[in-house]
N, C-alpha and C positions, 0 to 999 in steps of 0.2 A: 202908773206906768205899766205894772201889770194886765191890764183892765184895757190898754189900748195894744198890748204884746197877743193878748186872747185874741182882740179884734182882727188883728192881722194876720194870725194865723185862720181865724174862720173864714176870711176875706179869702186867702189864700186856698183854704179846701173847695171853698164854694165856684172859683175858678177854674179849677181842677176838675171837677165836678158838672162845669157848665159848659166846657171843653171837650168832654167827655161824648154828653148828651151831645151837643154836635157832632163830633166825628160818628157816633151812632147813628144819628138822623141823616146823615149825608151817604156813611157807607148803604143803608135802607133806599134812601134814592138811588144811589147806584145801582141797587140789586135787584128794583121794579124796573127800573129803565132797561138794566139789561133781558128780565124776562119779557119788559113788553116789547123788545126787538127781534126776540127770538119768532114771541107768538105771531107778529107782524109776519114776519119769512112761513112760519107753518102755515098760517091761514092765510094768505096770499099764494101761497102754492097747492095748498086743499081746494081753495078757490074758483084753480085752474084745471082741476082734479086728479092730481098729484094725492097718493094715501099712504102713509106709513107701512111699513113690511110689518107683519106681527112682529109686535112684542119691540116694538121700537116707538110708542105712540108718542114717545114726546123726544127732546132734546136733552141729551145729556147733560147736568146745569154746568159741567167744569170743560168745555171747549167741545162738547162731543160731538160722534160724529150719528147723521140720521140717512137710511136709506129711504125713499121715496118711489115708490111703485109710479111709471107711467102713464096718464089716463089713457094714451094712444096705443099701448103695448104692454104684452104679459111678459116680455122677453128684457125689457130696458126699464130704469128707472133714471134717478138722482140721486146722487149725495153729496149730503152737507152735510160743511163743518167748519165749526166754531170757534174761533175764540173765546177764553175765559168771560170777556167784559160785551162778546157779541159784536163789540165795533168790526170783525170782517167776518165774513161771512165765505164759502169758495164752494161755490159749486159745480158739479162736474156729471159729463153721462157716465152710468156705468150700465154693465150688459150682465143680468143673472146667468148664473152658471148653475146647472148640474150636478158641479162636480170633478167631471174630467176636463180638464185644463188640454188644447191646442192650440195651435196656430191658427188664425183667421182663417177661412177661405176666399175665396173671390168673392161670394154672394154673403157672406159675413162680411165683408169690408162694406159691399153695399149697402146693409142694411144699417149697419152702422153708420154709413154716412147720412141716411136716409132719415135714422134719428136723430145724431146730431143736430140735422137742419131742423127736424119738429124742435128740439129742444131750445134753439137757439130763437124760435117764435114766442117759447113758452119765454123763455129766461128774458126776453124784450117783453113782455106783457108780465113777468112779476117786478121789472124794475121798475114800470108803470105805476103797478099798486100800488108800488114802497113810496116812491115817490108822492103820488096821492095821500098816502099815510106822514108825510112829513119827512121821510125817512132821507135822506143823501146817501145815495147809489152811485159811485165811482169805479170803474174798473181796475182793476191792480194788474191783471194778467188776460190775456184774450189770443185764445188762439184758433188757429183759421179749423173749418171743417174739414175733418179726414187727418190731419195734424196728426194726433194720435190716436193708437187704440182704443175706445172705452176702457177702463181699468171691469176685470171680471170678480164679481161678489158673490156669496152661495147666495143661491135662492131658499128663502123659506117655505117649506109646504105648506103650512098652515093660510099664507098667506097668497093663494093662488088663488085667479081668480077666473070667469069665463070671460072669454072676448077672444077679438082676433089679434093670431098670429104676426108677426112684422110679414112674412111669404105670403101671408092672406093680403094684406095690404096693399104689398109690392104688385103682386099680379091683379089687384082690382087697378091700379094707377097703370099696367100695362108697364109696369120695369123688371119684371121677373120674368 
């Protein structure tokens, strides 16, 4: 009787034990899945030629958030931001700053609205990708062009780059 009380109780640890190892091998899949969703969004947006601001090159792994330099402008970028587990994703224009914080002007409204629409090309040709990558891209929120302000972020010096201005832009397109 003893002899089958051992057996039971080993039976019991060894359960405990194989229990274990699962939930570890499952939280592990969880945890590539969520990095390879992440890398999905970066390299779909690098892609497009979206670059990280210095010193921001990856994703923060706990829901963070990353700023995205514009390939079309030294003035606007992206950011995202995460969820813990990656399942959403929210991205949004934002307009580097300076520094000194104002009020839009008229030709600031424009050019912001001017990116918006670039972005809104980009953001339809990264849902593309994702898509292609397997990925289910659903919208949660969508809102119209000019809608709101760009939210204003500091710009990083380090990560300036040459090209042209959104005014350089405007006046080769004839709307400045």
């Amino acid at each position: 009787e003893k002899a089958l009380q051992q057996k039971e109780a080993t039976r019991s640890q060894l359960q405990h034990w194989e229990a274990k190892v699962v939930r570890e091998v499952e939280n592990e899949k969880a945890r590539r899945q969520q990095h390879s969703k992440r890398q999905a969004v970066l390299h779909s947006l690098q892609s497009l030629g979206y670059r990280p601001q210095s010193g921001m090159e990856t994703f923060v792994v706990k829901g963070g958030q990353l700023i995205l330099e514009s390939p079309s402008s030294r003035d606007y970028g992206v950011e995202l931001v995460s969820d813990p587990d990656a399942g959403l994703v929210q991205t949004a224009l934002v307009r580097f700053s300076d520094g000194a914080s104002s009020s839009p002007t008229a030709d600031q409204r424009n050019r912001d609205k001017f990116q918006e629409e670039e972005w809104c090309q980009d953001h339809a040709a990264l849902l593309q990708k994702l898509q292609e990558l397997g990925l289910e891209t659903t919208f949660r929120l969508k809102t119209a062009v000019g809608e709101y302000s760009p939210k204003t972020v500091p710009r990083t010096v380090s990560s300036r780059r040459k090209g042209k201005t959104d005014r350089d832009k405007l006046k080769s397109r004839g709307l400045s």
